[in-house]
C-alpha positions as CSV (number, residue, x, y, z in Angstrom):
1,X,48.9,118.8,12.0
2,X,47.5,121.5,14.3
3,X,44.7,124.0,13.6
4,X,41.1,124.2,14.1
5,X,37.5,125.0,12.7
6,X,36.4,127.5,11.2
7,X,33.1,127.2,12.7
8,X,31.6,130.8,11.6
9,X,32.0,133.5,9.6
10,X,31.1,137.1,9.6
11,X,32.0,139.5,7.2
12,X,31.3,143.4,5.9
13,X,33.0,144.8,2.5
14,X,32.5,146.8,-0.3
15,X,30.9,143.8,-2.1
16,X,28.4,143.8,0.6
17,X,27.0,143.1,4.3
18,X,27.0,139.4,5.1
19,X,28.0,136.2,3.7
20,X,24.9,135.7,1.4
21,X,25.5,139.7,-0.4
22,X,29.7,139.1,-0.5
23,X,29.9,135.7,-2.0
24,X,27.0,136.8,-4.7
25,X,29.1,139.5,-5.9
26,X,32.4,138.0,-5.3
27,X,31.7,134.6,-7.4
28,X,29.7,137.1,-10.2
29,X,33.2,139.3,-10.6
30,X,31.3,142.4,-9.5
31,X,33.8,145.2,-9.3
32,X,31.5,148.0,-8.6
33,X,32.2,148.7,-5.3
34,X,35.3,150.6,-6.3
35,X,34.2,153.6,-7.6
36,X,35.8,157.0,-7.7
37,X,35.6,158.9,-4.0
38,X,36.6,163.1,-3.8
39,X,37.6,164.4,-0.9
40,X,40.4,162.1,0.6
41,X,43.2,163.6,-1.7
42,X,43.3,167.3,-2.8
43,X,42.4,168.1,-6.7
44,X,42.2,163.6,-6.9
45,X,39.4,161.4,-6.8
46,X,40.7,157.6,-6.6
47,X,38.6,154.5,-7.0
48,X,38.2,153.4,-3.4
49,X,36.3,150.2,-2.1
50,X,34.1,152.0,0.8
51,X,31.8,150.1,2.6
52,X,28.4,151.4,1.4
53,X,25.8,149.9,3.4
54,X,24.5,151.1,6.6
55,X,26.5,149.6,10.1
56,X,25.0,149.4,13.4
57,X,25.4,151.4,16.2
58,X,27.7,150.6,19.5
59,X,25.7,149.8,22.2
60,X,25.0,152.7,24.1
61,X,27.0,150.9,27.0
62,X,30.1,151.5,24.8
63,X,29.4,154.4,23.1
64,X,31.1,156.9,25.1
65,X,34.8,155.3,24.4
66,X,34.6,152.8,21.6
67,X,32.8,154.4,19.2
68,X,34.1,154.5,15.4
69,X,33.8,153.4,12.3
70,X,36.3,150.4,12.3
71,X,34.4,149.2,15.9
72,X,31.1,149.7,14.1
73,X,32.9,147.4,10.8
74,X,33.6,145.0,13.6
75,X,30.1,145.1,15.1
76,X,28.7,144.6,11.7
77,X,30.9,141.2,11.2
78,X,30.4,140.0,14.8
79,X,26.9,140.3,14.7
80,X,26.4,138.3,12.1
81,X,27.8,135.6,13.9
82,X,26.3,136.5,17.4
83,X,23.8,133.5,18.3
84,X,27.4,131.0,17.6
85,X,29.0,133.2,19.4
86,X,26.9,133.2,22.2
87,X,26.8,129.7,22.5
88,X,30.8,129.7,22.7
89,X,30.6,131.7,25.6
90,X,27.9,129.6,27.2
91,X,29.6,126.1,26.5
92,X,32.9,127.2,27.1
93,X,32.8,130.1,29.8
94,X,34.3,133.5,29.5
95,X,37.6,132.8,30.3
96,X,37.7,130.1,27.8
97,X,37.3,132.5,24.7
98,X,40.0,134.6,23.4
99,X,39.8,137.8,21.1
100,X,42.2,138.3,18.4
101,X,42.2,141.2,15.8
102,X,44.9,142.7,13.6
103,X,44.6,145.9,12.5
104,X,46.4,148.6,11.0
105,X,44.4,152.2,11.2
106,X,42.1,151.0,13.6
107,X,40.3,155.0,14.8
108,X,43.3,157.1,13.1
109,X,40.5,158.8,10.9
110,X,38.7,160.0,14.1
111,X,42.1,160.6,15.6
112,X,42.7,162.8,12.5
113,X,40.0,164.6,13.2
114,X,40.8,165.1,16.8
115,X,43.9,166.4,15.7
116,X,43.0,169.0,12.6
117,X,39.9,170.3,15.6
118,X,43.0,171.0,18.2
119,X,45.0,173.1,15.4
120,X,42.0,174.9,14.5
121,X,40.2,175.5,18.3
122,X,43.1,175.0,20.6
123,X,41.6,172.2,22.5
124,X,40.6,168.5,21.2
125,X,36.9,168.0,21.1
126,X,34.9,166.6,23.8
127,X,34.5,162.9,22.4
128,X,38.4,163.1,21.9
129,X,39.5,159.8,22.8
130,X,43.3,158.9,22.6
131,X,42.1,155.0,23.1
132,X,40.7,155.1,19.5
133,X,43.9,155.2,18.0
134,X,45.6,151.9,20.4
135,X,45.9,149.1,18.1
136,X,44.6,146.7,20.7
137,X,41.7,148.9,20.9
138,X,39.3,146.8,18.5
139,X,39.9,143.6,20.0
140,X,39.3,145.5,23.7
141,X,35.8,146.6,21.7
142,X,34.9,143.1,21.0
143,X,36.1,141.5,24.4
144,X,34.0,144.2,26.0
145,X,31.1,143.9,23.6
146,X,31.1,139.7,23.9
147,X,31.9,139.6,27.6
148,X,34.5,137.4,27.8
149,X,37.9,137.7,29.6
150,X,40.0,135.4,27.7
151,X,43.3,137.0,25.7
152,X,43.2,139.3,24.5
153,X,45.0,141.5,21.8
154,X,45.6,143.1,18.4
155,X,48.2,142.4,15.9
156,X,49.6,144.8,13.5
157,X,51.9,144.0,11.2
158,X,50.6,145.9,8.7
159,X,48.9,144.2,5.4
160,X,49.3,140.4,7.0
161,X,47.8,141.5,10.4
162,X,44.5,139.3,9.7
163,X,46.1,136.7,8.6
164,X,48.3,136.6,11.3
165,X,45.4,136.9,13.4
166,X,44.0,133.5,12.5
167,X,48.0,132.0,13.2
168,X,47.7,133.8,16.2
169,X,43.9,132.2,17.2
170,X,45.3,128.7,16.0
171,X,48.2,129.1,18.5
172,X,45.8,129.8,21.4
173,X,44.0,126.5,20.4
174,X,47.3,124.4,20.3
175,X,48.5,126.2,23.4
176,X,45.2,124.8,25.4
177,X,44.8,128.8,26.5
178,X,41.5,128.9,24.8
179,X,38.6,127.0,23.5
180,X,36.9,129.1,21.5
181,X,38.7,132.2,19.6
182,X,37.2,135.5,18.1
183,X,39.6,136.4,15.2
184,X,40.0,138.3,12.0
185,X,40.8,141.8,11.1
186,X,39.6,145.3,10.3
187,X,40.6,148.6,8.9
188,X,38.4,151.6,7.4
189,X,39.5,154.0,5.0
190,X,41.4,156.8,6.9
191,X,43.6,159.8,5.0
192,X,46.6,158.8,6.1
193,X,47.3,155.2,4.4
194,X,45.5,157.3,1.6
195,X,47.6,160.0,1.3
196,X,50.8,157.9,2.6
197,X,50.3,155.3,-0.3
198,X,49.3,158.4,-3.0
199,X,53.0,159.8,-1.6
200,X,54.4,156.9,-2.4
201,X,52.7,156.9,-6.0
202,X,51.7,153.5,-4.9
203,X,47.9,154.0,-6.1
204,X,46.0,153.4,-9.5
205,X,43.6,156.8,-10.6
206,X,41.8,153.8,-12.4
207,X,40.7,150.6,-10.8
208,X,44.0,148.7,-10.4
209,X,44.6,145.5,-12.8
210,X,46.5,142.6,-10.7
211,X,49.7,141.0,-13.2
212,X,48.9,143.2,-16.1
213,X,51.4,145.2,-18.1
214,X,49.3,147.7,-17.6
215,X,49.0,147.6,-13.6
216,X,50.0,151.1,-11.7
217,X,49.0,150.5,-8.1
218,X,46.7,149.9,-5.7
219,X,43.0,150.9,-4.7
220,X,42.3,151.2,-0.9
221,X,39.3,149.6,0.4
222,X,38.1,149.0,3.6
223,X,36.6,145.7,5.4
224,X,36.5,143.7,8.6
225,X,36.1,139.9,8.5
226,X,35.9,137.6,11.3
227,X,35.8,133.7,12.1
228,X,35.1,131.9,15.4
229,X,37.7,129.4,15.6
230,X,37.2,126.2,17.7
231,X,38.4,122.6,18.2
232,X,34.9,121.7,17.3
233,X,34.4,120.1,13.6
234,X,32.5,122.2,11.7
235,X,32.4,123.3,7.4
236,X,35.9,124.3,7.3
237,X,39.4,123.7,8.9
238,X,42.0,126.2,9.0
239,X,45.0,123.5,7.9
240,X,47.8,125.7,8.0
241,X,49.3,128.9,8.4
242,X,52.9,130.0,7.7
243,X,54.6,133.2,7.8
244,X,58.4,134.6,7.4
245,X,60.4,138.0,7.8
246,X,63.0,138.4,5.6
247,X,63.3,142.2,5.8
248,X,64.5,142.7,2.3
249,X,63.2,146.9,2.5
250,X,60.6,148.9,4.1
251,X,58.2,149.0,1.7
252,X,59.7,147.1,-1.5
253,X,59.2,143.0,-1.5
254,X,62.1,140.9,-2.2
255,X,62.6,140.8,-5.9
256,X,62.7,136.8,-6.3
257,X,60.2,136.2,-3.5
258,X,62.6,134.0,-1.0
259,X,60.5,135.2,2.0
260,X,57.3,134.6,0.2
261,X,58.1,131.5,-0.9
262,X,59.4,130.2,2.8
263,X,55.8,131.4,4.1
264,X,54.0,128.9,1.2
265,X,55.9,126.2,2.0
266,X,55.7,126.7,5.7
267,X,51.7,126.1,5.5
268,X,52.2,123.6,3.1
269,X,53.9,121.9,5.9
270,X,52.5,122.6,8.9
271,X,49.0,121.4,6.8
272,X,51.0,117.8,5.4
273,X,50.2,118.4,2.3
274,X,52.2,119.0,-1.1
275,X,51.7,122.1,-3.4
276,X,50.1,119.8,-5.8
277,X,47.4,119.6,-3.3
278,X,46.6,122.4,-3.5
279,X,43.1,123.6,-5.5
280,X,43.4,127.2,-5.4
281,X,45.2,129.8,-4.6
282,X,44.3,133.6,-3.5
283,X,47.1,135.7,-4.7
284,X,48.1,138.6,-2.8
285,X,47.7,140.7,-6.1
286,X,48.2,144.3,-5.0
287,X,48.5,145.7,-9.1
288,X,51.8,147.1,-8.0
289,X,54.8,146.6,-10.3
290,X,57.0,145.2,-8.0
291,X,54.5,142.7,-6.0
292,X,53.2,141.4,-8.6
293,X,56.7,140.5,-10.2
294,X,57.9,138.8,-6.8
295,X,54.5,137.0,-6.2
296,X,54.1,135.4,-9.8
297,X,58.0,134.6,-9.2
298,X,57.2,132.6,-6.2
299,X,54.0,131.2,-7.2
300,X,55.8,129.6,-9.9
301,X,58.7,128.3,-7.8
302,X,56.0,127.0,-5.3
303,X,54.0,125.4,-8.2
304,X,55.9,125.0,-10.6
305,X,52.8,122.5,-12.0
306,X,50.3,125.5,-11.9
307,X,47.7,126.3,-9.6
308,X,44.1,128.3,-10.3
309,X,44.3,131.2,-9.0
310,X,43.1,135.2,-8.6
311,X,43.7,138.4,-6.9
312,X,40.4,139.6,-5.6
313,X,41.7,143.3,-4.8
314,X,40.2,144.2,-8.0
315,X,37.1,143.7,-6.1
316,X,37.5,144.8,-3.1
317,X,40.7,147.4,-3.0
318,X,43.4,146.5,-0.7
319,X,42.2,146.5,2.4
320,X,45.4,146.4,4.5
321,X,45.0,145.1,7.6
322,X,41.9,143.2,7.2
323,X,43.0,141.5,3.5
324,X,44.1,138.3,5.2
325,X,41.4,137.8,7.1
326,X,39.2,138.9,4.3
327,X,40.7,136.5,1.4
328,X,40.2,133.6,3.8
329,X,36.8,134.7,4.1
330,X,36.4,134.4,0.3
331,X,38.5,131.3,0.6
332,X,35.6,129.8,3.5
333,X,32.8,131.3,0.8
334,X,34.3,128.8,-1.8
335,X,34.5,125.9,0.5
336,X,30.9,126.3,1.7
337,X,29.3,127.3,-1.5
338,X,26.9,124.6,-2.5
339,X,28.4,125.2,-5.7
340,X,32.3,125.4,-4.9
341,X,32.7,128.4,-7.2
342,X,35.8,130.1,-7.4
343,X,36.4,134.1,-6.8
344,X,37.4,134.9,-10.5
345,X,40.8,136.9,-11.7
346,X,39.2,140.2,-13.1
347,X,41.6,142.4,-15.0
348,X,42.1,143.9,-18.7
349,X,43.3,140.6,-20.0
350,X,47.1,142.0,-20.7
351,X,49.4,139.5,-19.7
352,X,52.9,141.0,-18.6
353,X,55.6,138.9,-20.5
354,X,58.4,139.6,-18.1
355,X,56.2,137.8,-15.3
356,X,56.2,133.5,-15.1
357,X,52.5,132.9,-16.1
358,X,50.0,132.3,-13.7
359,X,46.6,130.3,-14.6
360,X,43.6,132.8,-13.4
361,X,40.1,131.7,-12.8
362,X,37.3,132.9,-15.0
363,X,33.5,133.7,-13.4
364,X,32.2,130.4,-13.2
365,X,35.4,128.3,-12.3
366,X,34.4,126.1,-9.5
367,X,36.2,123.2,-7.2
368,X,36.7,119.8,-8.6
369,X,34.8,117.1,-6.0
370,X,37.2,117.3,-2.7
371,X,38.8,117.3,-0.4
372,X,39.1,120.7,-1.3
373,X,42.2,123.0,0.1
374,X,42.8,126.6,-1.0
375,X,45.0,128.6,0.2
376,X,46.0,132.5,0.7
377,X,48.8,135.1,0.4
378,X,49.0,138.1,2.2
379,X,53.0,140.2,2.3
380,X,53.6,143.3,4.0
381,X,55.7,146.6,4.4
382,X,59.1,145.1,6.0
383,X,59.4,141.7,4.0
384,X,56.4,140.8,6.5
385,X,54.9,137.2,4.9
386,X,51.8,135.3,6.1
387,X,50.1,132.2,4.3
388,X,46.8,130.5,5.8
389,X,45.7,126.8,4.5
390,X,41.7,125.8,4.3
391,X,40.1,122.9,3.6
392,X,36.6,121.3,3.9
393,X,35.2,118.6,6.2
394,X,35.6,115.8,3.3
């Protein structure tokens, strides 16, 4: 078994700055954050998870190229975790620690902006940077902002790019190309996944309601999440991760779940451990009729003894690129809760009975005595399919 610790954790959402404010509102059920936001689609006014609390500014050294709000999301998370950071760098060496983001809109609102000012002026503005829109810009951003000059990159493959992220760290670890790895992911809300998912009628007016009969589609939220990966032991492992491509269709998951299922049972094996094992499982759960279908389909090939489980989207919003890292953040919350609580299911209650029934937690659900090992889906445009595996130091 490969894999490392999961040594820190920062982490910015609609549920809140910081891991004290997101795990209060995540264990409670709070659903909140998504509220109704104008502007981002003519004549509509979708719930959208928006990160509400006020982020810090990029140091004035990197203001003049890296400054936007998915950097600034990033800054947040990372300084959260700055003094273990720091002490990576210093015990390690800069050459030693690695950088490794995924992302999927990265600066494309700024870029948008850029753009609409050219079509109305004739000339891009004068803090017009092209660099904001590079999908290996954010992890440049932190590189730059930590000072360290091990690899570097970004990963986008589009709604599993965080999770792959923390794959992508572990493989740096195993690879002995790193001692110490920054990872995660980010994305903001930007108009065009908005008005590219609204084209697709993809998104809920209401807030969305993961495996109900009633589900219509997503809400969009934004979030960056970000661990500091190590060798070192510390409150949680990251025990496996898998992932798959089965490229059933561009945007529609294969209806009975084969690549979703080879991803599961890929981090089942790379962590030794049998689906029983497992104690709980973050579901993917976008509120989409045709995810939800394939997901409960392979949940219930997977475990076909049951697992607890939730979609936390109905918190949150689907936050693309950064859901990976973000559920495994939730997933670390659980593990290092004094309390072991569980993120709870939240929907209407209406079961769909076309779907294999899946066996949600309820606010208040928490781990049995450990070891404890949870686990998280993430699935993508393109048949794209990433599970990671945690578990505690017991």
């Amino acid at each position: 078994m490969s894999g490392g610790w999961l040594n820190a954790l920062g982490v910015v959402c609609t549920l809140g700055l910081g891991k004290a404010a997101v795990a209060e509102a995540l264990f409670a059920g709070d659903a909140g954050g998504l509220r109704p936001e104008p502007g981002w689609i003519p004549g509509r006014a979708p719930p959208l998870g928006a990160v509400r609390a006020p982020l810090p500014a990029i140091p004035a050294a990197l203001a003049a190229t890296r400054d936007n709000r998915c950097n600034r999301l990033l800054l947040a998370a990372a300084r959260e975790i700055e003094p273990e950071l720091r002490a990576a760098v210093a015990r390690y060496g800069r050459a030693r620690v690695g950088v490794v983001v995924g992302t999927s809109t990265g600066g494309i609102e700024e870029a948008t902006h850029g753009v609409a000012h050219r079509r109305r002026e004739g000339a891009w503005p004068a803090d017009w940077r092209y660099a904001h829109q590079e999908l290996g810009a954010p992890a440049e951003f932190l590189a730059e902002w930590l000072g360290v000059d091990g690899p570097c990159y970004g990963l986008s493959t589009a709604c599993t790019s965080g999770a792959r992220a923390l794959a992508s760290a572990q493989r740096l670890l195993d690879l002995d190309l790193c001692d110490a790895v920054l990872c995660g992911g980010a994305d903001t809300l930007a108009r065009l996944p908005i008005n590219g998912f609204h084209a697709l009628e993809a998104m809920d007016d209401a807030p969305c309601r993961p495996f109900s009969r009633h589900r219509r589609g997503i809400n969009i939220g934004e979030a960056a999440a970000l661990f500091l990966l190590t060798r070192e032991r510390g409150p949680v492992r990251l025990l496996g991760a898998g992932a798959s491509s089965d490229a059933h269709h561009m945007s529609s998951p294969d209806p009975e779940g084969a690549g979703a299922i080879a991803a599961m049972r890929a981090a089942l094996a790379q962590a030794g451990l049998d689906a029983a094992q497992v104690d709980y499982l973050n579901l993917h759960g976008t509120a989409t009729e045709l995810n939800d279908r394939m997901e409960s389909r392979a949940v219930a090939a997977v475990f076909p003894r049951g697992v607890p489980c939730s979609s936390t989207k109905a918190l949150t919003g689907h936050t693309l690129a950064a859901a990976g890292a973000l559920e495994a953040a939730f997933c670390w919350l659980s593990l290092a809760d004094g309390a072991h609580r569980l993120p709870p299911h939240v929907w209407d209650g209406a079961a769909d009975p076309e779907l294999p029934p899946l066996a949600f937690t309820r606010v208040g659900d928490t781990l049995a005595p450990g070891p404890r090992r949870l686990m998280s889906n993430s699935f993508a445009f393109g048949g794209n399919n990433a599970c990671l595996i945690l578990g505690d130091a017991a």
